[in-house]
Backbone as CSV, one residue per row, in Angstrom:
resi,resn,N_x,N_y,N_z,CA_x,CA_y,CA_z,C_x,C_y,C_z
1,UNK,-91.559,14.559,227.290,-90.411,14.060,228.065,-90.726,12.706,228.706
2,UNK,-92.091,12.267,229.588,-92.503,11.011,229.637,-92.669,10.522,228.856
3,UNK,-93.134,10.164,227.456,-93.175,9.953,226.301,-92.131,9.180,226.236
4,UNK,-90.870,9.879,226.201,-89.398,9.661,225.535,-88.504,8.516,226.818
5,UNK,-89.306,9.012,228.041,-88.736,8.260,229.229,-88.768,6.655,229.144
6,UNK,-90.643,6.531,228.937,-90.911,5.446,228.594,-90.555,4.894,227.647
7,UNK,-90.345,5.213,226.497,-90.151,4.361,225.201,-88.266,3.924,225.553
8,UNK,-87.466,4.620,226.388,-86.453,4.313,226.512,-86.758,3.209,227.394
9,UNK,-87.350,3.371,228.453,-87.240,2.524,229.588,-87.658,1.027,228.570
10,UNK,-88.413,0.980,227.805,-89.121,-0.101,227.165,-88.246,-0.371,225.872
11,UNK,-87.200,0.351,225.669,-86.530,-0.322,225.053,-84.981,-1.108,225.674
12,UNK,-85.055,-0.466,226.917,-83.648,-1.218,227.969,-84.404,-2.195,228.109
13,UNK,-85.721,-2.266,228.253,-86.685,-4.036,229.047,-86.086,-4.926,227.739
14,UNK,-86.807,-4.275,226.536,-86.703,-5.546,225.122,-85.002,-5.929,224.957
15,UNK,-84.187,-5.040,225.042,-83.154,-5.234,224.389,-82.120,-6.520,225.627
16,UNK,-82.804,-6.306,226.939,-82.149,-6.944,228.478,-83.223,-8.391,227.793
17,UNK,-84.059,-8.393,227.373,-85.159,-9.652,226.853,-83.784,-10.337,225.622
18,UNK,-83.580,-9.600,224.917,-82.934,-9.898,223.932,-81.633,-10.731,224.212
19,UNK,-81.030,-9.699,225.473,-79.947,-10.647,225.362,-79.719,-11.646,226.363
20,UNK,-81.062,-11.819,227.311,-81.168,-13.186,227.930,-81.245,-13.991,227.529
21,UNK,-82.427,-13.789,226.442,-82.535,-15.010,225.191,-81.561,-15.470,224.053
22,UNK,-80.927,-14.925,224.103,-79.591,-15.183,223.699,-78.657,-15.590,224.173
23,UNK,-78.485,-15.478,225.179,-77.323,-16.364,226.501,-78.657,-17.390,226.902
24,UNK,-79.603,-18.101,226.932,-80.107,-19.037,227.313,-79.740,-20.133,225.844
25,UNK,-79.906,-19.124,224.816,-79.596,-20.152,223.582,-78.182,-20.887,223.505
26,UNK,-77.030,-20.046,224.035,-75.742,-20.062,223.617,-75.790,-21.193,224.881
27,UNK,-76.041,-21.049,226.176,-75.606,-21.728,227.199,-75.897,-23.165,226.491
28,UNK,-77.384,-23.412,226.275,-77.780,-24.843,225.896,-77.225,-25.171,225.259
29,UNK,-76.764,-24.663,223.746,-76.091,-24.904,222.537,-74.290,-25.405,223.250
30,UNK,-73.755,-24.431,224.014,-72.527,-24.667,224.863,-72.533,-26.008,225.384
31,UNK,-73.716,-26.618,226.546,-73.902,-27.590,226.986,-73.994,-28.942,226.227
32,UNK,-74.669,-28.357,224.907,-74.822,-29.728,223.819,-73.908,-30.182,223.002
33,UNK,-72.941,-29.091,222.570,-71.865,-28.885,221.483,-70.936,-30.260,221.943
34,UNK,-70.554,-30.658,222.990,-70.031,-31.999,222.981,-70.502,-33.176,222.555
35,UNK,-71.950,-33.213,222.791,-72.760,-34.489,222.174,-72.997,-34.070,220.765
36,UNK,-72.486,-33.308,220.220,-73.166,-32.945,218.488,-72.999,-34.133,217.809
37,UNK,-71.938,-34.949,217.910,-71.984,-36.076,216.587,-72.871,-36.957,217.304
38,UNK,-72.954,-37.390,218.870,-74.116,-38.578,219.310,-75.309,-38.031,218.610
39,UNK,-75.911,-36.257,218.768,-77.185,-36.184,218.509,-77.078,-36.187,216.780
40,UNK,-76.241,-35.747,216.039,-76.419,-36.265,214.390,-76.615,-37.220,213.959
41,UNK,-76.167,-38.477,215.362,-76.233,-39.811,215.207,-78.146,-40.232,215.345
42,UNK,-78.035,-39.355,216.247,-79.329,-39.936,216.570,-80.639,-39.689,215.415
43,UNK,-80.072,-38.573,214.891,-81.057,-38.092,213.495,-80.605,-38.607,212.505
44,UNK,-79.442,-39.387,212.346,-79.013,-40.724,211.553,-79.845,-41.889,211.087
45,UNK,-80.309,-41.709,212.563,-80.774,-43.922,212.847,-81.804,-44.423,211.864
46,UNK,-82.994,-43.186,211.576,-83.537,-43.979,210.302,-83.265,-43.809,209.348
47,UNK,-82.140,-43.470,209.118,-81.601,-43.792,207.415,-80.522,-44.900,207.610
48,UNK,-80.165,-44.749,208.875,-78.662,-45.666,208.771,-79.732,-47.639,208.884
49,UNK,-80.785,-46.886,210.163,-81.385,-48.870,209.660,-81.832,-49.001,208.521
50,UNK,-82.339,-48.425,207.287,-82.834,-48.810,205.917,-81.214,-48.826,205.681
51,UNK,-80.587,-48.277,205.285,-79.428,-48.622,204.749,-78.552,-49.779,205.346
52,UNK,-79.165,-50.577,206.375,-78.157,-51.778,206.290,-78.834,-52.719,206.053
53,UNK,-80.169,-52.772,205.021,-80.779,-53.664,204.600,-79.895,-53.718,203.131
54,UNK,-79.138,-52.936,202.731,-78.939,-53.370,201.175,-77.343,-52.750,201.567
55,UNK,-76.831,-52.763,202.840,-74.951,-52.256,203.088,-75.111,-51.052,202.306
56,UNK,-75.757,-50.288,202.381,-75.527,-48.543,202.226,-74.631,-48.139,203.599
57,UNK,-74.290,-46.779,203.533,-73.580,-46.228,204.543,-73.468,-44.624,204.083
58,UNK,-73.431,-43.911,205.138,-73.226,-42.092,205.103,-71.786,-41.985,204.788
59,UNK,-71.625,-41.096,204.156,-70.595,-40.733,203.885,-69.738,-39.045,203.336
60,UNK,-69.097,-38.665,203.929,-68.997,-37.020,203.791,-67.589,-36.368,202.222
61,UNK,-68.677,-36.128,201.308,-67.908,-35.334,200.608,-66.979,-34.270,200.625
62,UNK,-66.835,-33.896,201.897,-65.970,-33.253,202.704,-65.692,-32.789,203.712
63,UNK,-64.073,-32.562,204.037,-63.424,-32.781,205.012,-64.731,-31.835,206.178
64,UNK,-64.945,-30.537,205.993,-65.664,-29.908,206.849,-66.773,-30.070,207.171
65,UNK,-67.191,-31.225,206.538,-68.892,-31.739,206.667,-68.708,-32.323,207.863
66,UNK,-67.929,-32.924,208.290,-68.113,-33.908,209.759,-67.763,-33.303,210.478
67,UNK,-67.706,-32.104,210.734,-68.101,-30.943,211.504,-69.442,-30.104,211.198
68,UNK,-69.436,-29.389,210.456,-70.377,-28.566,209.767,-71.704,-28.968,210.229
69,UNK,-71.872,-30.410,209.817,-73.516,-30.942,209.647,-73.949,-31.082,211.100
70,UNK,-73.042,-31.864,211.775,-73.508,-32.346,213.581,-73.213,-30.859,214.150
71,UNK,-72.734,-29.782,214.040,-72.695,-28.741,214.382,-74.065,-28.159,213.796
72,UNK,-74.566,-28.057,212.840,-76.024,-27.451,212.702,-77.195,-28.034,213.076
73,UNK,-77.279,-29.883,213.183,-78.120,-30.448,214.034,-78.137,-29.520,215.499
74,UNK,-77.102,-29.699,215.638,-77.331,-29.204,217.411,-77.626,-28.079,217.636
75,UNK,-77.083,-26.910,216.945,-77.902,-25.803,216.928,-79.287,-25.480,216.973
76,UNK,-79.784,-26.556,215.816,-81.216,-26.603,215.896,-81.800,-27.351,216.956
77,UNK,-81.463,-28.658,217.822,-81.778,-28.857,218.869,-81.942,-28.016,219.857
78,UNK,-80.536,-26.893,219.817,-80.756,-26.292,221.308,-81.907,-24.939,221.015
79,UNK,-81.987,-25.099,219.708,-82.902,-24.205,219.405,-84.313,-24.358,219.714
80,UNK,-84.904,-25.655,219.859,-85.793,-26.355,220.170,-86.057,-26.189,221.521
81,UNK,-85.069,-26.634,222.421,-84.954,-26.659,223.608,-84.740,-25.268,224.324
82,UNK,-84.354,-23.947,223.644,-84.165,-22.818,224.525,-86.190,-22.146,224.298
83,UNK,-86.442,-22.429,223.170,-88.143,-21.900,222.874,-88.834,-21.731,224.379
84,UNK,-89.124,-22.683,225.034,-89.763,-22.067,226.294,-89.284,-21.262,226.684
85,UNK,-87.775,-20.939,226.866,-87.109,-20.755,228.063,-86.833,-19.009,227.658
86,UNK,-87.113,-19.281,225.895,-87.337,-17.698,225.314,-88.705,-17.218,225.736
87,UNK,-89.415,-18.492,225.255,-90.624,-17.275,225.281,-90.837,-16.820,226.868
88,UNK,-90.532,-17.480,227.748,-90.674,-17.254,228.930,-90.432,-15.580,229.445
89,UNK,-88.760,-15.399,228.985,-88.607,-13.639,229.144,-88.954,-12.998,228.166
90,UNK,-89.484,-13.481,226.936,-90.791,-12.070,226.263,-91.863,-11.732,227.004
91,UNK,-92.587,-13.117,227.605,-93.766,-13.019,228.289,-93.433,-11.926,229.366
92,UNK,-92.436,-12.006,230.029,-92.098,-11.370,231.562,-92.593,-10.077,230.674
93,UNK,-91.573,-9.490,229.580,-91.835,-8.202,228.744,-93.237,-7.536,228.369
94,UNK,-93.347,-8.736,228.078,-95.648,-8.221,227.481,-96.205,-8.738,228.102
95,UNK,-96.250,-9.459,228.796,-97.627,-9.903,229.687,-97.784,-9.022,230.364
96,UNK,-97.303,-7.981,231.223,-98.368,-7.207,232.140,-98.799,-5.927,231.575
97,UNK,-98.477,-5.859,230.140,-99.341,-4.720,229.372,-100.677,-5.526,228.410
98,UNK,-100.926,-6.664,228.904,-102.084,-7.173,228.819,-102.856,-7.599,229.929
99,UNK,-104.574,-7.572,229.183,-105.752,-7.513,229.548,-105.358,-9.366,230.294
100,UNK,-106.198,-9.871,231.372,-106.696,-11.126,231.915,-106.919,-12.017,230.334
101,UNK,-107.774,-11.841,229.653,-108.109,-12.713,228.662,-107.286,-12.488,227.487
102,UNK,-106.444,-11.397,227.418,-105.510,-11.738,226.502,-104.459,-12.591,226.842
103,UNK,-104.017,-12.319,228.102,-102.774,-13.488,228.896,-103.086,-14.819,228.414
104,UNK,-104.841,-14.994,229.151,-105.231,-16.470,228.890,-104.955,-17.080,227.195
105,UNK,-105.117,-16.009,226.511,-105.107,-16.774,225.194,-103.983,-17.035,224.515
106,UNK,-102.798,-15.492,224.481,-101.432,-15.940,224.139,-100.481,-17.038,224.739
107,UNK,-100.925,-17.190,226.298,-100.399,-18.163,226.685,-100.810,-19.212,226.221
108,UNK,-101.915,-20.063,226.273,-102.415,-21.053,226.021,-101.782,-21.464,224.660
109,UNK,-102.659,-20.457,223.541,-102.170,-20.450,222.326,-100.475,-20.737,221.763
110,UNK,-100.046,-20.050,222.694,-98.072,-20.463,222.993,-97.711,-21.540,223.022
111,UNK,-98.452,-22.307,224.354,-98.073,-23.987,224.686,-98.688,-24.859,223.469
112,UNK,-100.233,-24.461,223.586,-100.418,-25.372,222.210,-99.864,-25.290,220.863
113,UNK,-98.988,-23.808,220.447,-98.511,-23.965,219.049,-96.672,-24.963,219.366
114,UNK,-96.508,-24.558,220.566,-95.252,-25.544,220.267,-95.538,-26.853,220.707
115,UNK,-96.514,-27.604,221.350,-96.529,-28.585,221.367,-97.012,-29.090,219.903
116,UNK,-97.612,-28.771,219.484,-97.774,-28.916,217.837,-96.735,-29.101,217.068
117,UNK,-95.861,-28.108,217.867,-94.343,-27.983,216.970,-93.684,-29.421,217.114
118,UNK,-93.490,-30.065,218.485,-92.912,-30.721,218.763,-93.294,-32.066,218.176
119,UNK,-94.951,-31.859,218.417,-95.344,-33.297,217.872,-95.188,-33.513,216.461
120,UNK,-95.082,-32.382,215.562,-94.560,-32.125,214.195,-93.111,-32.990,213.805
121,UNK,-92.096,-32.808,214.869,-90.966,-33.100,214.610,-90.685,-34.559,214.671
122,UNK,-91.899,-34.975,216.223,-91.402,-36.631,216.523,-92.474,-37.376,215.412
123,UNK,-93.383,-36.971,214.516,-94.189,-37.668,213.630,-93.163,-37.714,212.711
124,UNK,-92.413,-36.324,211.980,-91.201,-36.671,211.120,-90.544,-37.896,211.359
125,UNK,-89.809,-37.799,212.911,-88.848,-38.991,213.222,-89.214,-39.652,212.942
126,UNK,-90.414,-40.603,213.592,-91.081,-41.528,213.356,-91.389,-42.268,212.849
127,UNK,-92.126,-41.091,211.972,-93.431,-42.135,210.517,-92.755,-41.770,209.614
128,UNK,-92.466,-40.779,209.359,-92.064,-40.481,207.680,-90.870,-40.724,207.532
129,UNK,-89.348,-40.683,208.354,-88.742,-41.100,208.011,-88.213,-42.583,207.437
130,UNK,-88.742,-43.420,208.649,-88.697,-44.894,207.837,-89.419,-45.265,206.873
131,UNK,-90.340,-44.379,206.529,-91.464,-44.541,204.897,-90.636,-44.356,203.978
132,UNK,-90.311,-42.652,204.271,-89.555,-42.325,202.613,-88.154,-42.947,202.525
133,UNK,-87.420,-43.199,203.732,-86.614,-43.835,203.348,-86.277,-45.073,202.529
134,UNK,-87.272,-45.699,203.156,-87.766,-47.219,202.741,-88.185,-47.471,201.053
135,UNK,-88.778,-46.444,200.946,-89.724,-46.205,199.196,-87.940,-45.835,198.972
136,UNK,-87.006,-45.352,198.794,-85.855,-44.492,198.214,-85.421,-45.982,198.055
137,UNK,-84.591,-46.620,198.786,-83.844,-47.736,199.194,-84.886,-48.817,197.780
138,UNK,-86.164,-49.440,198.144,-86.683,-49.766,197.546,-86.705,-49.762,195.929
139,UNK,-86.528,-48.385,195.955,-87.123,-48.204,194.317,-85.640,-48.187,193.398
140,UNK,-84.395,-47.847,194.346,-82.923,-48.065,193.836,-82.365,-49.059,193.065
141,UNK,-82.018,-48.688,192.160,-81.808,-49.924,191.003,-80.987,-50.782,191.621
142,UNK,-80.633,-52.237,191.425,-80.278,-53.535,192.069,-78.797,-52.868,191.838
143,UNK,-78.329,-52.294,190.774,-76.788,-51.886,190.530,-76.277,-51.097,190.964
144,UNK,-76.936,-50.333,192.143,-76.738,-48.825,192.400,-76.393,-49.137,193.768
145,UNK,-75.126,-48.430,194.205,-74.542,-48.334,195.641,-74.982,-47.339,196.303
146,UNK,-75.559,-47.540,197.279,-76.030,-46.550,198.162,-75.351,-45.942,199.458
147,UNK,-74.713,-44.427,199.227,-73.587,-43.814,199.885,-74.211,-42.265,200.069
148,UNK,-74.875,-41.879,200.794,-75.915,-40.549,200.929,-74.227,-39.635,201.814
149,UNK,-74.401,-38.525,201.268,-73.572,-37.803,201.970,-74.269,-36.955,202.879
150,UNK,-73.575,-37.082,204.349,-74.280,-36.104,205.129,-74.692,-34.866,205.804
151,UNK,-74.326,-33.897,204.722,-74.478,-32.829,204.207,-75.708,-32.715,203.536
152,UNK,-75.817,-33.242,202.192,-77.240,-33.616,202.135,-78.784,-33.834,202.603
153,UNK,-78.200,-35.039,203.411,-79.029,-35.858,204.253,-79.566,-34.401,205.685
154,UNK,-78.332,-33.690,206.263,-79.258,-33.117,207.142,-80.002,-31.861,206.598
155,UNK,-79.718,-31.063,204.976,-80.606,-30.189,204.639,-81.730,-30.656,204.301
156,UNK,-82.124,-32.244,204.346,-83.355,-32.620,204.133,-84.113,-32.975,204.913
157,UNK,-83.608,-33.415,205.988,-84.241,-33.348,207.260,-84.300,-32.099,207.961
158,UNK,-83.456,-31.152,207.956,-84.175,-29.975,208.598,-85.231,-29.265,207.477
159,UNK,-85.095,-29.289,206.500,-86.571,-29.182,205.732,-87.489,-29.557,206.179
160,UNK,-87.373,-30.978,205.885,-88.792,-31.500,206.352,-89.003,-31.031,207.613
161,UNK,-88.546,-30.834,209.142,-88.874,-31.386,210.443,-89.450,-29.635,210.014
162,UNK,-89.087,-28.303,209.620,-89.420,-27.319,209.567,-90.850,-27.018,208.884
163,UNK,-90.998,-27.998,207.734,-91.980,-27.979,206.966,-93.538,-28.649,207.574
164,UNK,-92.665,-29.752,208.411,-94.050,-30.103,209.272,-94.316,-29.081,210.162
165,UNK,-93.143,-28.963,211.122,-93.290,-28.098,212.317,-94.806,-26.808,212.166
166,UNK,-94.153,-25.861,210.657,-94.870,-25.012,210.123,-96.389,-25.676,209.827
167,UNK,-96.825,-26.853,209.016,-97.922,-27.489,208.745,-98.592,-27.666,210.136
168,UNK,-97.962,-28.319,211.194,-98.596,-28.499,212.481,-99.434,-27.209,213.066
169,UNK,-98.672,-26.326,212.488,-99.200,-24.920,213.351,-100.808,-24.824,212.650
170,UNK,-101.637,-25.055,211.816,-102.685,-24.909,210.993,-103.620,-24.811,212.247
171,UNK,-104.250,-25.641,213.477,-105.179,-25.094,214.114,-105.071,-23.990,214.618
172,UNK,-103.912,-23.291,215.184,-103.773,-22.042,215.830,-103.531,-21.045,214.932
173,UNK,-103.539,-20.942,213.618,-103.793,-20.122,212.590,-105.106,-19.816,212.158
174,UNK,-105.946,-20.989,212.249,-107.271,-21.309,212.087,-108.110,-20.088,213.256
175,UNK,-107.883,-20.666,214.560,-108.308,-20.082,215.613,-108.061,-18.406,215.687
176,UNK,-106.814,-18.098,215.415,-106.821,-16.850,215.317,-107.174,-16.170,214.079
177,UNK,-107.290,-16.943,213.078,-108.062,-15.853,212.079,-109.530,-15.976,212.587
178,UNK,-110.174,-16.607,212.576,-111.393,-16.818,213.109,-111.668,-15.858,214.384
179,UNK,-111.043,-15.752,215.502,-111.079,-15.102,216.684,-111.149,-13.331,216.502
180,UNK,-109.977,-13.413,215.284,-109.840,-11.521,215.047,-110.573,-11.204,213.674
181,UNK,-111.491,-12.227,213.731,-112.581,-11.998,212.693,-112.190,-11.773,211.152
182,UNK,-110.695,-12.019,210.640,-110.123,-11.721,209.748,-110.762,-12.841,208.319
183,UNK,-111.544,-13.767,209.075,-112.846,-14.334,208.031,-113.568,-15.277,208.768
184,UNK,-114.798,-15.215,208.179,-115.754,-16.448,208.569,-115.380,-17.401,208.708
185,UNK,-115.846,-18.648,209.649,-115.621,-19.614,209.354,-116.524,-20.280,208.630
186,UNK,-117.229,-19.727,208.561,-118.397,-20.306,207.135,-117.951,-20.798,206.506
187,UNK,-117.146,-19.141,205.767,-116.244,-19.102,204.448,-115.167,-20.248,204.588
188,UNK,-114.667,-20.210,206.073,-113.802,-21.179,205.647,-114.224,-22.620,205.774
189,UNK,-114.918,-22.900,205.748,-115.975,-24.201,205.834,-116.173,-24.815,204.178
190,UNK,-116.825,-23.528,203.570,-117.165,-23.400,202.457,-116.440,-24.005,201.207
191,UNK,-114.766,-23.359,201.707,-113.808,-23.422,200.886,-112.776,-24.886,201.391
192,UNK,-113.786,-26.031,201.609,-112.477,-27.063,202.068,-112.098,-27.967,201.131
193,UNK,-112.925,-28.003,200.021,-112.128,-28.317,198.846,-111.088,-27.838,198.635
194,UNK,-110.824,-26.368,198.001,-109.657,-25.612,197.818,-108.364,-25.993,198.936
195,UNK,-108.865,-25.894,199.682,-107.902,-26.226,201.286,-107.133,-27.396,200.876
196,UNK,-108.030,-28.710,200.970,-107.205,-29.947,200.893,-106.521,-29.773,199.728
197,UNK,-106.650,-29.157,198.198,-105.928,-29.074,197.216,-105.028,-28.384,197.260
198,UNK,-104.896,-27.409,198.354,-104.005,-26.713,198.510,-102.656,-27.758,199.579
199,UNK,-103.064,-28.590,200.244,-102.497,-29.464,201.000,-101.514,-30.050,200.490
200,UNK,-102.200,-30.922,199.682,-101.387,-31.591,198.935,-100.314,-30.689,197.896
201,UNK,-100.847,-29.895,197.193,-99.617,-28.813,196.642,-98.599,-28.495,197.668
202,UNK,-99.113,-27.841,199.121,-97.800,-27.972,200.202,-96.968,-28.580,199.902
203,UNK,-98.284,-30.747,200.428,-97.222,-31.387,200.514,-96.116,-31.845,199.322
204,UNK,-96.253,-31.107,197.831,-95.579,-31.346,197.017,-94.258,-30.669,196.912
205,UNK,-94.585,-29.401,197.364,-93.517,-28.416,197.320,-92.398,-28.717,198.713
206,UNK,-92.668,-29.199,199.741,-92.120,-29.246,200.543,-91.269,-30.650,201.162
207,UNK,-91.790,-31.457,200.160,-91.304,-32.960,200.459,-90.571,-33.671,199.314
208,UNK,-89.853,-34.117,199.463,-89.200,-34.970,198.605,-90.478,-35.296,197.148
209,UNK,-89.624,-35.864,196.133,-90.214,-36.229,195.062,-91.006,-37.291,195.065
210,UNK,-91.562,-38.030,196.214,-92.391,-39.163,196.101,-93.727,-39.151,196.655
211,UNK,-94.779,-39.959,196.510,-95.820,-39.848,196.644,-96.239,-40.138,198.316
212,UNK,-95.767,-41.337,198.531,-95.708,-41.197,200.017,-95.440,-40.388,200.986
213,UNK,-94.214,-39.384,201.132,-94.095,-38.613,201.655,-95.155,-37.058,201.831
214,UNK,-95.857,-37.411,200.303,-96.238,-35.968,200.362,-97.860,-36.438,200.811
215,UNK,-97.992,-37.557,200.581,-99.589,-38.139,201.320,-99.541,-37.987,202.905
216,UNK,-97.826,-38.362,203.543,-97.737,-38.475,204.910,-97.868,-36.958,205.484
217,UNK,-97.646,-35.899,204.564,-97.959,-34.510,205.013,-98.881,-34.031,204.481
218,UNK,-99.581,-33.912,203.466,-101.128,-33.886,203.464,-101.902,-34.610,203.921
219,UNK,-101.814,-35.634,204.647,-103.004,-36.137,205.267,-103.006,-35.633,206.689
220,UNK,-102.111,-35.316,207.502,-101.954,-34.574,208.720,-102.150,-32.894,208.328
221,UNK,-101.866,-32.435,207.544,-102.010,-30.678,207.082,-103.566,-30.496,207.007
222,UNK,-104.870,-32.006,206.331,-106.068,-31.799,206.494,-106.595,-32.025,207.675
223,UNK,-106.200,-33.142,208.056,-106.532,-33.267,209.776,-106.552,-32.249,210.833
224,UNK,-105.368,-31.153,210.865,-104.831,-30.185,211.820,-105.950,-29.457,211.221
225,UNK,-106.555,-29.202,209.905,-107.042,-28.189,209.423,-108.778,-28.278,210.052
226,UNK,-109.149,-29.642,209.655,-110.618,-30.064,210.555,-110.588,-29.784,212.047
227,UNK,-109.110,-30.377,212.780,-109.477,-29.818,214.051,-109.445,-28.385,214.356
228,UNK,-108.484,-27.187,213.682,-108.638,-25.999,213.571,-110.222,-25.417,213.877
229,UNK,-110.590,-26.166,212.749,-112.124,-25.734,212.287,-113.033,-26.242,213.730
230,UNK,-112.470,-27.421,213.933,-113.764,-27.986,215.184,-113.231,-27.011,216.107
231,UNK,-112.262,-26.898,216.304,-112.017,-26.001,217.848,-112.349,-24.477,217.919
232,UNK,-112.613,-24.038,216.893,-112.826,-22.367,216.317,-114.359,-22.775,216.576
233,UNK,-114.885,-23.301,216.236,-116.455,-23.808,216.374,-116.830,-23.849,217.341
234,UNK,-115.943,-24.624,218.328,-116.359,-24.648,219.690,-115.933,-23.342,220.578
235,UNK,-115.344,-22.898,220.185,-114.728,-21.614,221.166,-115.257,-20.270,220.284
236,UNK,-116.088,-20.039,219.200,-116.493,-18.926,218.832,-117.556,-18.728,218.274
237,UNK,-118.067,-19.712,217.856,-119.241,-20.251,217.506,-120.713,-20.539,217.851
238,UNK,-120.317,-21.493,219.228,-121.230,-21.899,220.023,-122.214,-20.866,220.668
C-alpha cells in the first residue's frame, strides 16, 4: 500500500513537472510569436548578405510558407530559450533523490552540455554559414538566378544548427562513458584514427554536399573529441 502511495505521489510530482514545462515553453513561444518574421529575418542575414552580391533574393513557393517557416524558427528559439527553465523543474523532481556528488555532476554536466549546445548554434551562425553560403553563390553558374525558397532554406538550417548542437555534445559523452566505466579510455585513445574517420563521415552525412562545410564540422567534432579525452584524463585518470 506504501509502495502504491509513493509511486502515485511520484507520478502527480513528474506529470505537475510536465506540465510546467510545458506552460514555460508555450508562454515564451506566446511572447515570441509576434517577432517570428524579425527572428526568421534574423536567421536570414547570412544568406540574404551573400545573395546581394550577385541580386539573389528568398522567395516562398507558397502561400503558407510565410507563415509556416518563421513560425517553426520561433518555436525552435523558444525552445532554446525554455531548456534552462525546463531543466530547472526536472531538477526540483530528481535532485533530492540524489547523492551530494551525483547533484555535483548532473548539474555541472547540464550547464556544460548546453553551453556546448549554444556555442554549437552561434559557430553555425557565424562561421559556417557565410562559408557555405559563399562556396554555393560562388560555384553558381554566371546564367543561373539565384531565388532559394524559404521553406527550404530553414530545413537546412535547422539541420545543421541540430547537427552541430548534437556534435558539440562529444566531451560530455566522452566523460560519461569514461566515468560509468562503459570503456577505457585507453581504448578510446587507441582508437583515434577510427574516430576522426568517423568525423568526417558525420560531417558528410549531415552537411550539405560540399567540402567546406563538412571540414567546418569535422574539424570541431575532432577538437570536442581531444578535449573530451583531456578532460576524462584529468578528472578520472589522474
Amino acid at each position: 500500500m506504501k509502495k502504491q502511495t509513493l509511486f502515485l505521489s511520484h507520478f502527480k510530482d513528474l506529470r505537475s513537472v510536465l506540465v510546467r514545462s510545458s506552460i514555460i515553453f508555450f508562454v515564451i513561444f506566446i511572447f515570441l510569436f509576434p517577432f517570428s518574421n524579425e527572428i526568421y529575418e534574423f536567421f536570414a542575414t547570412p544568406l540574404i548578405n551573400q545573395l546581394s552580391f550577385v541580386n539573389g533574393s528568398l522567395i516562398s513557393t507558397k502561400l503558407t510558407a510565410t507563415f509556416v517557416a518563421p513560425f517553426k524558427i520561433t518555436l525552435f528559439v523558444a525552445l532554446i530559450i525554455s531548456l534552462p527553465l525546463i531543466f530547472s523543474q526536472i531538477w526540483k523532481f530528481v535532485g533530492p533523490g540524489l547523492y551530494k556528488k551525483e547533484k555535483v555532476f548532473i548539474l555541472s554536466a547540464s550547464i556544460f552540455s548546453f553551453g556546448l549546445f549554444v556555442i554549437g548554434l552561434v559557430f553555425v551562425y557565424l562561421v559556417l554559414f557565410p562559408n557555405i553560403f559563399r562556396f554555393f553563390i560562388v560555384t553558381a553558374p554566371g546564367n543561373v538566378d539565384l531565388m532559394i525558397d524559404i521553406s527550404q532554406y530553414l530545413e537546412m538550417i535547422l539541420a545543421l544548427f541540430f547537427a552541430f548542437g548534437i556534435a558539440f555534445q562529444i566531451p560530455i559523452i566522452l566523460i560519461v562513458i569514461v566515468k560509468f566505466k562503459l570503456l577505457k579510455l585507453n581504448k578510446i585513445k587507441s582508437n583515434r584514427a577510427y574516430i576522426y574517420v568517423a568525423a568526417f563521415v558525420f560531417a558528410a552525412i549531415f552537411t550539405p554536399p560540399d567540402v567546406i562545410s563538412q571540414i567546418l564540422l569535422a574539424i570541431p567534432v575532432i577538437f570536442l573529441f581531444e578535449m573530451g579525452v583531456l578532460i576524462s584524463d584529468r578528472l578520472f585518470e589522474s
